[in-house]
HTML snippet that shows the backbone in 3Dmol.js (N, CA, C, O; Angstrom):
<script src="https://3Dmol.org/build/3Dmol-min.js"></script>
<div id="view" style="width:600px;height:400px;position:relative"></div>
<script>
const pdb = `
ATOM      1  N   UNK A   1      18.526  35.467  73.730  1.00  0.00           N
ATOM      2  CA  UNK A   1      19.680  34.590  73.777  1.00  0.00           C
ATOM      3  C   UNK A   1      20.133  34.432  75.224  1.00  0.00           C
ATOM      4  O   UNK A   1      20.293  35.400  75.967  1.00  0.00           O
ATOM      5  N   UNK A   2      20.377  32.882  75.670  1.00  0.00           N
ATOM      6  CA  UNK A   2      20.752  32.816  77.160  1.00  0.00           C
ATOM      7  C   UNK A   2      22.240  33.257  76.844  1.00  0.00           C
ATOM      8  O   UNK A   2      22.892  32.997  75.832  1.00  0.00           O
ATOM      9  N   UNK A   3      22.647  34.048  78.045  1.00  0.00           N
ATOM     10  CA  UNK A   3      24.167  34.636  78.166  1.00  0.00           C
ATOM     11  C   UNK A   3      24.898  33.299  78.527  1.00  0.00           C
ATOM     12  O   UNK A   3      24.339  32.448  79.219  1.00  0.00           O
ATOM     13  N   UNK A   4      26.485  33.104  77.914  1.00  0.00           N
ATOM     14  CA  UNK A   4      26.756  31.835  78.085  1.00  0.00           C
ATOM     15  C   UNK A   4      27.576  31.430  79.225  1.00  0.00           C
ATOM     16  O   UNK A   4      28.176  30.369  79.393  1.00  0.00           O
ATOM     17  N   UNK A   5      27.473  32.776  80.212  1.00  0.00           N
ATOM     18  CA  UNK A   5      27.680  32.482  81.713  1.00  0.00           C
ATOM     19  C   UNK A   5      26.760  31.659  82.807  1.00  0.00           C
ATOM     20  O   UNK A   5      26.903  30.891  83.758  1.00  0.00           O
ATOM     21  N   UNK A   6      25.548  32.428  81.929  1.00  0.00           N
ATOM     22  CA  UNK A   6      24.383  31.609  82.610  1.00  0.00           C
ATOM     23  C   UNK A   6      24.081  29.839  82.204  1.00  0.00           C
ATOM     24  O   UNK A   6      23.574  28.977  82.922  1.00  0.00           O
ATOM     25  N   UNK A   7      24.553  29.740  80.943  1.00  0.00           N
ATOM     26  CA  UNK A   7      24.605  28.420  80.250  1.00  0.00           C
ATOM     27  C   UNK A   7      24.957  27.876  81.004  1.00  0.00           C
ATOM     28  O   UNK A   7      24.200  27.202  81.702  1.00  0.00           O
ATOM     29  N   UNK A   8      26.460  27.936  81.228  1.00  0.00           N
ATOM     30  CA  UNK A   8      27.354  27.584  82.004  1.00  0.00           C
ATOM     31  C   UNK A   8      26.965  27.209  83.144  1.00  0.00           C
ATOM     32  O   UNK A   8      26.865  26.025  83.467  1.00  0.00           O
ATOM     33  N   UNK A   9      26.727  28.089  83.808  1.00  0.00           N
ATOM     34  CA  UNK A   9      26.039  27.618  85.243  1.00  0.00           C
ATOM     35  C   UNK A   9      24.872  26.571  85.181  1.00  0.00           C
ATOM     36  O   UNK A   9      24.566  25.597  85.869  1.00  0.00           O
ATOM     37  N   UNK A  10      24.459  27.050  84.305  1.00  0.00           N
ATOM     38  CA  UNK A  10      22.943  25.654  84.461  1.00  0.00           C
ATOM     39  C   UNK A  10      23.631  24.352  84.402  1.00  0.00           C
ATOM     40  O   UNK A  10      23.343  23.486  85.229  1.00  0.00           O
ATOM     41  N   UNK A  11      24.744  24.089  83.255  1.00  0.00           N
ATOM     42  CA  UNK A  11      25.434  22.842  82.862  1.00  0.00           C
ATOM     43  C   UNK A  11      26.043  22.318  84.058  1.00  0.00           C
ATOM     44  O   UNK A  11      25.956  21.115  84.303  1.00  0.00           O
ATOM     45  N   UNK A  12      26.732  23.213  84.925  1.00  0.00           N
ATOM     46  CA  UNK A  12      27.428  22.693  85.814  1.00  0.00           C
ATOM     47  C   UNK A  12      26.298  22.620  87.167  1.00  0.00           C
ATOM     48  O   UNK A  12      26.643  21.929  88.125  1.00  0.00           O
ATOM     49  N   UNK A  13      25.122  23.251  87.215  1.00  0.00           N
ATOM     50  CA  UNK A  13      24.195  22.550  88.536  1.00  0.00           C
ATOM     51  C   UNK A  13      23.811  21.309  88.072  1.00  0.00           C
ATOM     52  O   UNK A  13      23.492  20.535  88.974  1.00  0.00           O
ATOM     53  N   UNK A  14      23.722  20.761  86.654  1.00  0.00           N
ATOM     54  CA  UNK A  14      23.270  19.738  86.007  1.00  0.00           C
ATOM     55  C   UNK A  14      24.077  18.506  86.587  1.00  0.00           C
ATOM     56  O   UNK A  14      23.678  17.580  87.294  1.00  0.00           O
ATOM     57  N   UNK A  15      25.476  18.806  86.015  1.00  0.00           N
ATOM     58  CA  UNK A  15      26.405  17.889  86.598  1.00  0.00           C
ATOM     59  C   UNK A  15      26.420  17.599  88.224  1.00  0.00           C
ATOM     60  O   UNK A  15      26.331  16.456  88.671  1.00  0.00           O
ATOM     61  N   UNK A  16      26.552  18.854  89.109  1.00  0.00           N
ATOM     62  CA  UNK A  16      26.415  18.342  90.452  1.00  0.00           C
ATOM     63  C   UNK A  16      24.369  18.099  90.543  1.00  0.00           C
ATOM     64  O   UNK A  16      24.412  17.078  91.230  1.00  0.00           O
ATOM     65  N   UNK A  17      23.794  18.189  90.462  1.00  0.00           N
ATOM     66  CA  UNK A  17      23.101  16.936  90.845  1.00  0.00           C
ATOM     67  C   UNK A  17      22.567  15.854  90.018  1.00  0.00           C
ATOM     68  O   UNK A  17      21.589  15.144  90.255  1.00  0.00           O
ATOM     69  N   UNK A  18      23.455  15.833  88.885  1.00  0.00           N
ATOM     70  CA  UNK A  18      23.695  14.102  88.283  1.00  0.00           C
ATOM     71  C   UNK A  18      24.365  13.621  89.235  1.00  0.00           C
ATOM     72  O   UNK A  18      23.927  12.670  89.883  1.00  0.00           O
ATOM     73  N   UNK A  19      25.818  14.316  89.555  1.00  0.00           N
ATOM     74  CA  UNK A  19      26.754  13.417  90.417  1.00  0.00           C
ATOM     75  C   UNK A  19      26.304  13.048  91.735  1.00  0.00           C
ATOM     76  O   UNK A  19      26.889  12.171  92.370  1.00  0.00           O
ATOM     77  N   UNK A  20      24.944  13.881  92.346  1.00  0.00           N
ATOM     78  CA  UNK A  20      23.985  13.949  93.347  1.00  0.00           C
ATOM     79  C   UNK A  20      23.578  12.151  93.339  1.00  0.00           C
ATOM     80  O   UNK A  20      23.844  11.255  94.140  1.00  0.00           O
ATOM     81  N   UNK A  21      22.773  12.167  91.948  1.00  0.00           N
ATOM     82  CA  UNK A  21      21.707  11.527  91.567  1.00  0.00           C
ATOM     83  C   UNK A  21      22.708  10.162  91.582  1.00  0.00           C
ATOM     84  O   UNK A  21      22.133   9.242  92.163  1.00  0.00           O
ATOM     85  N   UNK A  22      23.624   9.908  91.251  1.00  0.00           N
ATOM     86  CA  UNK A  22      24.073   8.450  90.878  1.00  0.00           C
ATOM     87  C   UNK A  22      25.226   8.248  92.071  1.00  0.00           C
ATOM     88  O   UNK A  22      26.021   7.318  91.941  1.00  0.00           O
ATOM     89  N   UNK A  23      25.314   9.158  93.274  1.00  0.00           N
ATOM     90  CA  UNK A  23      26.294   8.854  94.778  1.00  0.00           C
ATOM     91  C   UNK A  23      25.780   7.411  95.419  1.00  0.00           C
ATOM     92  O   UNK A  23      25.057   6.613  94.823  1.00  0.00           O
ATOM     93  N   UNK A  24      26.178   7.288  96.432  1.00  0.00           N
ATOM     94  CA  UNK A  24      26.051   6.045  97.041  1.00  0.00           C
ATOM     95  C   UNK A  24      24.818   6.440  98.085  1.00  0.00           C
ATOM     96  O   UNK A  24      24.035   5.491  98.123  1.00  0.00           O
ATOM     97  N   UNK A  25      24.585   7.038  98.555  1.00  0.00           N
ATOM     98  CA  UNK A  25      23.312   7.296  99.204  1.00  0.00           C
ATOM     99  C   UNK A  25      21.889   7.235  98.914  1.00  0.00           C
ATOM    100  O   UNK A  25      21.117   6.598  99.631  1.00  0.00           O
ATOM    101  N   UNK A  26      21.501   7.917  97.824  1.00  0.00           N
ATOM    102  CA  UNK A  26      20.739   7.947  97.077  1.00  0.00           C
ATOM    103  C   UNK A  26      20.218   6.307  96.404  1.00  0.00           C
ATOM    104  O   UNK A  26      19.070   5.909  96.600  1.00  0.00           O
ATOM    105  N   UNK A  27      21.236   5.484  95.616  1.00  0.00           N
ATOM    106  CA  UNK A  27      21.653   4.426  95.391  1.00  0.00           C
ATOM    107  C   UNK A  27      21.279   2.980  96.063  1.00  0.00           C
ATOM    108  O   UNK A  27      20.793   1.920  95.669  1.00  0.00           O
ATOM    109  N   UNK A  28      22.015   3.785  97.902  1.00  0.00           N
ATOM    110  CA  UNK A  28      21.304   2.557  98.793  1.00  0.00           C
ATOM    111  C   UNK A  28      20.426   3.220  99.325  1.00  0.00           C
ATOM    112  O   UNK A  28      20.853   3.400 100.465  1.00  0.00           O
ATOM    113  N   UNK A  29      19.485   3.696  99.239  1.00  0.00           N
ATOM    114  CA  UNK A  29      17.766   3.879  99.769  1.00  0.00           C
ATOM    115  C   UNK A  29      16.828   3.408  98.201  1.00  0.00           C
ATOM    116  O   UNK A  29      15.617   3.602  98.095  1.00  0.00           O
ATOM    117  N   UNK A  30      17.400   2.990  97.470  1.00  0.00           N
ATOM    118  CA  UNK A  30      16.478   2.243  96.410  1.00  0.00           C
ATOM    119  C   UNK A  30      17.065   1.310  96.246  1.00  0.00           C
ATOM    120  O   UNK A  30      16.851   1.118  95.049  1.00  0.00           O
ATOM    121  N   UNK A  31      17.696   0.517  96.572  1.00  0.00           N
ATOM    122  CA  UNK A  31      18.530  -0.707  96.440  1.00  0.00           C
ATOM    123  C   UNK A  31      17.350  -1.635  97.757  1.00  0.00           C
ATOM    124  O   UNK A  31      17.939  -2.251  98.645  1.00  0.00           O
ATOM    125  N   UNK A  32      16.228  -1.647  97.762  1.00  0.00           N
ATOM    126  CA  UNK A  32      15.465  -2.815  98.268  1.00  0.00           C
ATOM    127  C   UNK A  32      14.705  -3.618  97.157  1.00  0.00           C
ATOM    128  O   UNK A  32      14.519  -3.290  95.985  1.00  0.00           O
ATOM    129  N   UNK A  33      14.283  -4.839  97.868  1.00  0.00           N
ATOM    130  CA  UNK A  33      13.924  -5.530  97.343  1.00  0.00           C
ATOM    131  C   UNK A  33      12.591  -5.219  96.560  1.00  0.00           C
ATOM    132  O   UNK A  33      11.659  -5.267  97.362  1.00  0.00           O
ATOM    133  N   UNK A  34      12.277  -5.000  95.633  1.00  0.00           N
ATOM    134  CA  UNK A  34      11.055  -4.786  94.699  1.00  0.00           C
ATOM    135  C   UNK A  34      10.868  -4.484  93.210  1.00  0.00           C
ATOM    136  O   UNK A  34      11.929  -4.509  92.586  1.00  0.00           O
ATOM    137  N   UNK A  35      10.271  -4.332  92.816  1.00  0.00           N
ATOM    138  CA  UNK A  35       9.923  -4.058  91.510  1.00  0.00           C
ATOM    139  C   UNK A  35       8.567  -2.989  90.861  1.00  0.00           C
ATOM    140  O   UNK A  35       7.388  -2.869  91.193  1.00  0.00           O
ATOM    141  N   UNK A  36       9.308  -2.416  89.934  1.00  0.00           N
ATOM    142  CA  UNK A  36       8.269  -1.654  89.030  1.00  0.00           C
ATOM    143  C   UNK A  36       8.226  -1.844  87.715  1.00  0.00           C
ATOM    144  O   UNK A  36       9.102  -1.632  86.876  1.00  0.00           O
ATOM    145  N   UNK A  37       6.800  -2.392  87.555  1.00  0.00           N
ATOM    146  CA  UNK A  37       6.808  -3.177  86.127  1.00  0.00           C
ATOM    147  C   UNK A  37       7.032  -4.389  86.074  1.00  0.00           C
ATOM    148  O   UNK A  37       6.653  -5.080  85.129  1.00  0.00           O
ATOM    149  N   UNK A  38       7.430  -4.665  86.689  1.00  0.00           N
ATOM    150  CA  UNK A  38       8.317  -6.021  86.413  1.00  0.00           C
ATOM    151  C   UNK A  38      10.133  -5.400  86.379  1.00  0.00           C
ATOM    152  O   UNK A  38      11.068  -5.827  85.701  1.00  0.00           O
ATOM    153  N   UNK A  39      10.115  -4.771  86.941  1.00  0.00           N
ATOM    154  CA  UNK A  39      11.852  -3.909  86.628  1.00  0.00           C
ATOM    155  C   UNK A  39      12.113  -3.824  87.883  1.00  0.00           C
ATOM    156  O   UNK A  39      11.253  -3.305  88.595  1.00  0.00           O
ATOM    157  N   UNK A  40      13.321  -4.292  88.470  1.00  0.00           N
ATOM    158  CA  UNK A  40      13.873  -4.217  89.570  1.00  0.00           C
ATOM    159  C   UNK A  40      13.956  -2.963  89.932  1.00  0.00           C
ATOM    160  O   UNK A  40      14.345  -2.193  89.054  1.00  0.00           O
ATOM    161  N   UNK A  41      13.620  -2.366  91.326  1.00  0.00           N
ATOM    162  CA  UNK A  41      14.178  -0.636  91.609  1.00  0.00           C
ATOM    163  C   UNK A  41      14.897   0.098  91.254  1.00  0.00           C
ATOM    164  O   UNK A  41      14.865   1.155  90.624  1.00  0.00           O
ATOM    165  N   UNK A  42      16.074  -0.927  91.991  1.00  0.00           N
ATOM    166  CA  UNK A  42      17.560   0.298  91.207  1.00  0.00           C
ATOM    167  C   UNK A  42      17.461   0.588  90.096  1.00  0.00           C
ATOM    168  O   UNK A  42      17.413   1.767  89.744  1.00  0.00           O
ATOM    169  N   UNK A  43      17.398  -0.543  89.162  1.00  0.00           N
ATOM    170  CA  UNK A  43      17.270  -0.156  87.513  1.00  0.00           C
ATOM    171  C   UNK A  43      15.852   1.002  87.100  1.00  0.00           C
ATOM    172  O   UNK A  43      16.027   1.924  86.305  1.00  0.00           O
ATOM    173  N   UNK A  44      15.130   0.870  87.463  1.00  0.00           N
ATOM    174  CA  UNK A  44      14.436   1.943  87.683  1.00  0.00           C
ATOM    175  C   UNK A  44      14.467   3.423  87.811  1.00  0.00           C
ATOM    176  O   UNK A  44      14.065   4.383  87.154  1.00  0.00           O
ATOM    177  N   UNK A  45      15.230   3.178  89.135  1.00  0.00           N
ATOM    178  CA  UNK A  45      15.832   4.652  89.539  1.00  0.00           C
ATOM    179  C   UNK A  45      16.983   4.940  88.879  1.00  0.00           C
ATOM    180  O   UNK A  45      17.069   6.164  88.968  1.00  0.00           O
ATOM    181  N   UNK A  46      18.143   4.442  88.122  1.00  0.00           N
ATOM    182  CA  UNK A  46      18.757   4.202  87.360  1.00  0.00           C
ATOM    183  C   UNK A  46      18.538   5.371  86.009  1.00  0.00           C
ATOM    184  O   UNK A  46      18.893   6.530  85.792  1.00  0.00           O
ATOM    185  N   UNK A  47      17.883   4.501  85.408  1.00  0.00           N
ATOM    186  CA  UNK A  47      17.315   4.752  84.141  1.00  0.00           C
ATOM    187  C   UNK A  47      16.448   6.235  84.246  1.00  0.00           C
ATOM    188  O   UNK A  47      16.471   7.202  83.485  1.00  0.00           O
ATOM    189  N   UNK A  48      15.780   6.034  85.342  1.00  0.00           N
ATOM    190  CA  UNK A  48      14.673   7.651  85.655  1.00  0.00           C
ATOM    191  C   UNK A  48      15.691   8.560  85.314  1.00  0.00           C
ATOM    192  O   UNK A  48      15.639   9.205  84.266  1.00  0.00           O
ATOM    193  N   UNK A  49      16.705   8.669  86.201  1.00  0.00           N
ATOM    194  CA  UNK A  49      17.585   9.396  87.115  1.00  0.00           C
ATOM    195  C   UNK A  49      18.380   9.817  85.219  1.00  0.00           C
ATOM    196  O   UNK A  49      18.692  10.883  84.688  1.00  0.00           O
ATOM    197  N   UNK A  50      18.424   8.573  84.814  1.00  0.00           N
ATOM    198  CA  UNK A  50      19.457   9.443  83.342  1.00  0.00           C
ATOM    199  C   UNK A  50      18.983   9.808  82.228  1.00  0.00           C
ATOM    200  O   UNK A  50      19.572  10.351  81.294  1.00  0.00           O
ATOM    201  N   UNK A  51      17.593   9.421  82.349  1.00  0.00           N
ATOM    202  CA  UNK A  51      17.035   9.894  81.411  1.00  0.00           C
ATOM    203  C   UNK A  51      16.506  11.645  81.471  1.00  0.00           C
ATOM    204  O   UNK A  51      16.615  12.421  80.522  1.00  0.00           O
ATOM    205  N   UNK A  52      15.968  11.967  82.735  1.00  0.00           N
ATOM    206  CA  UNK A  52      15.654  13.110  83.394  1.00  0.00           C
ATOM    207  C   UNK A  52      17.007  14.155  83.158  1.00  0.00           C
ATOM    208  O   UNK A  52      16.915  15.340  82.840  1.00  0.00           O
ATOM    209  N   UNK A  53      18.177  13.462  83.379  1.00  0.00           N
ATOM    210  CA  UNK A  53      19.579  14.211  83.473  1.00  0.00           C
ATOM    211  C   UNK A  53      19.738  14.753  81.536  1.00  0.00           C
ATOM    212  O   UNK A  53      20.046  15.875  81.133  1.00  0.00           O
ATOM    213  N   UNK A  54      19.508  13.893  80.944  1.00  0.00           N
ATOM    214  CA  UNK A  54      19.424  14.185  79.683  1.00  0.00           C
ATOM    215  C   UNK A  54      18.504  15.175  78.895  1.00  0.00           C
ATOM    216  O   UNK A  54      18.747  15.881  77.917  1.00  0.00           O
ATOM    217  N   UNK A  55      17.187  14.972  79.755  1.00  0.00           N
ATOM    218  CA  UNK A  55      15.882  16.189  79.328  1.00  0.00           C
ATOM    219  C   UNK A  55      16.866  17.500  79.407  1.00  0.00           C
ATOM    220  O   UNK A  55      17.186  18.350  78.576  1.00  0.00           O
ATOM    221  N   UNK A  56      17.214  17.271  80.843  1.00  0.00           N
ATOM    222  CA  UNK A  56      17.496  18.509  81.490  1.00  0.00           C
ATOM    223  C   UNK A  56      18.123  19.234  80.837  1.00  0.00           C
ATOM    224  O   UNK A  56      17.849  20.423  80.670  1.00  0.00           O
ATOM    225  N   UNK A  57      19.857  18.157  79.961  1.00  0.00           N
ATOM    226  CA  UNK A  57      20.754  19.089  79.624  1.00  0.00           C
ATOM    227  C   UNK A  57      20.241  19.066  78.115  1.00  0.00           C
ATOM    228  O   UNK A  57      21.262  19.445  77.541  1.00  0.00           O
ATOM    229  N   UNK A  58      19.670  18.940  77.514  1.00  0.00           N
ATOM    230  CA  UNK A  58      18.870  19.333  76.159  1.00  0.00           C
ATOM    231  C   UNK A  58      18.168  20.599  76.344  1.00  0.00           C
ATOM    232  O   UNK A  58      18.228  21.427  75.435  1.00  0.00           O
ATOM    233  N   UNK A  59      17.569  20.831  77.310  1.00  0.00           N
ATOM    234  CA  UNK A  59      16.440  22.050  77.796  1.00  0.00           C
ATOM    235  C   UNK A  59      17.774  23.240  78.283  1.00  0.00           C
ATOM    236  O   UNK A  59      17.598  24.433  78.533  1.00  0.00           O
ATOM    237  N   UNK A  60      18.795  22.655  78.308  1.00  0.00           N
ATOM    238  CA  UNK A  60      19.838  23.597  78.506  1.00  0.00           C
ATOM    239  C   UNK A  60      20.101  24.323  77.888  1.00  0.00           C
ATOM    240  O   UNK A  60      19.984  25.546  77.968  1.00  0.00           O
ATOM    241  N   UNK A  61      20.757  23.294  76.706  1.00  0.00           N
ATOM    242  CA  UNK A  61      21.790  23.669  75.714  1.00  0.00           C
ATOM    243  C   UNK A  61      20.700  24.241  74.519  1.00  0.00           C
ATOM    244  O   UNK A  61      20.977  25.383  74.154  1.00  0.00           O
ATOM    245  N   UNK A  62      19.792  23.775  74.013  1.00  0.00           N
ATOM    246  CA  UNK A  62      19.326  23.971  73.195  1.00  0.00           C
ATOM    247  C   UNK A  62      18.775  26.038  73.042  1.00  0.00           C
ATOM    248  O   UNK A  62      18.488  26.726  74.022  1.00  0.00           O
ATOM    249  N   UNK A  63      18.784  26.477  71.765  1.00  0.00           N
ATOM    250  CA  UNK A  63      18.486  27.565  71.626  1.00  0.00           C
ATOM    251  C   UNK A  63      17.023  28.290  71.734  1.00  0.00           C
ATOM    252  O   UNK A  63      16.108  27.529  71.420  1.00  0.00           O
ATOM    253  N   UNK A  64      16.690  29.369  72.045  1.00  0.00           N
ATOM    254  CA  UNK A  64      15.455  29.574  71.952  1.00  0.00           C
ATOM    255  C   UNK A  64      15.261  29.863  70.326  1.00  0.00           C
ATOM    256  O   UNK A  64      16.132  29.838  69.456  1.00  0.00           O
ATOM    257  N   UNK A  65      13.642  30.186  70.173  1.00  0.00           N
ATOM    258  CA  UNK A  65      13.520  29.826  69.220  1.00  0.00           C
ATOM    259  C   UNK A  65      13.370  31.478  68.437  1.00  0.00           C
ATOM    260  O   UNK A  65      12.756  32.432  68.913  1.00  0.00           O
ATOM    261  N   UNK A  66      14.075  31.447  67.214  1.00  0.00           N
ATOM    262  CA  UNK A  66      14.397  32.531  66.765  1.00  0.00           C
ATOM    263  C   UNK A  66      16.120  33.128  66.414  1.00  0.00           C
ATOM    264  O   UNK A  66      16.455  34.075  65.701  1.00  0.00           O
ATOM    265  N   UNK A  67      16.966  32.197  67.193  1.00  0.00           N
ATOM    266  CA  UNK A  67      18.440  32.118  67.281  1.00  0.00           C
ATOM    267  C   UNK A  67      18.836  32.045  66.297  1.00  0.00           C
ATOM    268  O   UNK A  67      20.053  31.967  66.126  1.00  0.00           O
TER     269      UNK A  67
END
`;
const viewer = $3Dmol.createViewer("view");
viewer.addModel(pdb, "pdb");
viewer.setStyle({}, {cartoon: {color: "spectrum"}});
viewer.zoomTo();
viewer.render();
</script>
């Protein structure tokens, strides 16, 4: 069983580098002109960026197996 101090902590490195991931810096160095797929960058990096944030906090929260 993860101790739920340690939970804790994972949740909240999660949040600071989501809040990392979607700042204005990050943001404007993919904000050029191009495409992947046919998908504009940002939206790209966008979508990567929250979908990855979501793995993450699932792989968090979720229990090992036997709980």
């Amino acid at each position: 069983m993860i101790p739920d101090r340690l939970r804790s902590a994972r949740l909240v490195a999660l949040f600071l580098l989501g809040a990392l991931g979607f700042n204005a810096p990050p943001l404007a160095g993919v904000s050029l002109p191009g495409t992947v797929l046919g998908l504009p960058l940002p939206y790209v990096y966008l979508f990567t960026v929250w979908a990855l944030l979501i793995l993450a906090i699932a792989l968090a929260v979720r229990p090992k197996r036997g709980e």
